[in-house]
N, C-alpha and C positions, 0 to 999 in steps of 0.2 A: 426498480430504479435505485440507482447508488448518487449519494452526495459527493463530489470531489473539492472535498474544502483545501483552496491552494493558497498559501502564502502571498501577499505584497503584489509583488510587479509579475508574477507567474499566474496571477489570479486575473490581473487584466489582461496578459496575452490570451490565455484561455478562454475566456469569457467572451470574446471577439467571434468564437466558434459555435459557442454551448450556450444552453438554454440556464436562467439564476435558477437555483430550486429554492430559492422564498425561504418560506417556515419548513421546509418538506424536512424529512429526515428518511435515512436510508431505510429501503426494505430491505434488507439481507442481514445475516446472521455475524456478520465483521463487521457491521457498522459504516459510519462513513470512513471514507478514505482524505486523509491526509499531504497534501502533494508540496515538495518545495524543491527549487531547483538545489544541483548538487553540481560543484566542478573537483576533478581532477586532474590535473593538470593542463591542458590546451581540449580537455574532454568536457560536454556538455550533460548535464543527466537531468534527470527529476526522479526524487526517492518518494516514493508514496508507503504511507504506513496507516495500517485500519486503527481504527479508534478504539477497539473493543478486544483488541490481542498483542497489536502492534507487528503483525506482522508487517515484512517489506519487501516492496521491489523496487530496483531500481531499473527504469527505461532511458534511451537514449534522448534528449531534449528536442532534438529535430522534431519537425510536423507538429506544431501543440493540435493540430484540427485531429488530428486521430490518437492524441494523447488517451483521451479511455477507453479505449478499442484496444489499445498496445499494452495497456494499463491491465483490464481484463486479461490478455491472451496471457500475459505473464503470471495473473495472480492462478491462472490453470495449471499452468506450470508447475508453479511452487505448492498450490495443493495438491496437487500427483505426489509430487516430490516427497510431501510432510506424512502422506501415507490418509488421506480423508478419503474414504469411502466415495465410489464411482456416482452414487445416487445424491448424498449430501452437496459431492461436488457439484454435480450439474446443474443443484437446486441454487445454490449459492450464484453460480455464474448468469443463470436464469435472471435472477436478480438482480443482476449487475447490466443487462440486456441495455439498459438506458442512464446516461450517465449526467445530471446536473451541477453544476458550480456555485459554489458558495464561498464566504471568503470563512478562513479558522475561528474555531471559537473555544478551544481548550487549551489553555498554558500547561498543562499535565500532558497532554500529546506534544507536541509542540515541544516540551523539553525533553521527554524522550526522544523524541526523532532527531535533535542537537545530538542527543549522544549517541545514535542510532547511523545518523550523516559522519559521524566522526570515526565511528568504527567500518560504515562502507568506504568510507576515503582511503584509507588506509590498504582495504580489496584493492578500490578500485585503479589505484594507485599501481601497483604488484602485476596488475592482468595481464598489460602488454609483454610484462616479461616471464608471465607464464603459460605458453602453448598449451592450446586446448581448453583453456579456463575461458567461461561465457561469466556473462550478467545472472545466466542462472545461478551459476557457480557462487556468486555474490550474493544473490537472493535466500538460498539453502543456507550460507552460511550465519547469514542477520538473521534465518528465522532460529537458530541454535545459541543465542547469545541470550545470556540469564538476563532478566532485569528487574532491578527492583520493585517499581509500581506493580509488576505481576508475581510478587513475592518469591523473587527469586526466578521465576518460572521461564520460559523460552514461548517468546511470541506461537512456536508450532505447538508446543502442548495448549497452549492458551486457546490457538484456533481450533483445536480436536476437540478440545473441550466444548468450545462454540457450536460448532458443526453435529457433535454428534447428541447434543443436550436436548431438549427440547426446544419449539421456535419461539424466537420471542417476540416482545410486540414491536412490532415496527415503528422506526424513528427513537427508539430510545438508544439516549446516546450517554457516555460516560461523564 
């Protein structure tokens, strides 16, 4: 089970769907996920970013009922992508099998993903005028962006780091 802590008014549309996770904290090895909407021009998103690497994806806003389902399929994606071993991966997604809502509780996430939503804007902004380019394309590229709270580091080394470590206890959250 994963937490999906959503910002303000994204936290009640969602909610509408999903079950609260209380005191829960994530089982998985990314921690919980962070969700806020995100616009680009007449374009609707939500940027979700883990708590524990900061990686990000961004999904379309449409359907919040299957927001972590689409949520998931994406974060599969971009761990293919980041290069995370076949076995860690499917452990992590396992994990993620059931998805509850909570509202944010880190000002430290939360100011990263400001500047994380600022640098996909910019992506997402660019897409329509460059053929072939997907939200993958998006996603790969936020997970390559240094940040400072991971000492410099890029959310994908952060997640490799995660993923290939030892497990940790579940619900510890940053």
């Amino acid at each position: 089970m994963y937490v999906l802590r959503c910002t303000g008014a994204l936290l009640r549309d969602v909610a509408r769907y999903h079950l609260p996770a209380g005191d829960a904290g994530s089982a998985t090895r990314l921690g919980d996920w962070y969700a806020t909407r995100l616009n680009a021009g007449p374009r609707r998103y939500v940027l979700a970013t883990s708590s524990l690497c900061l990686l990000s994806v961004v999904v379309p806003a449409r359907d919040l009922r299957s927001l972590p389902l689409r949520l998931v399929a994406a974060v599969d994606r971009l761990l293919a992508h980041i290069g995370v071993p076949d076995a860690a991966r499917r452990d992590e997604l396992a994990a993620m099998a059931e998805a509850r809502v909570a509202k944010t509780n880190s000002r430290s996430v939360l100011g990263s993903m400001a500047f994380l939503a600022e640098q996909a804007g910019e992506q997402l902004h660019d897409l329509p005028h460059r053929p072939g380019r997907t939200l993958g394309h998006v996603d790969a590229w936020l997970a390559e962006v240094s940040c400072g709270v991971l000492e410099l580091r890029t959310p994908a080394e952060a997640a490799l780091d995660l993923l290939r470590g030892p497990a940790r206890a579940a619900g510890r959250r940053r």
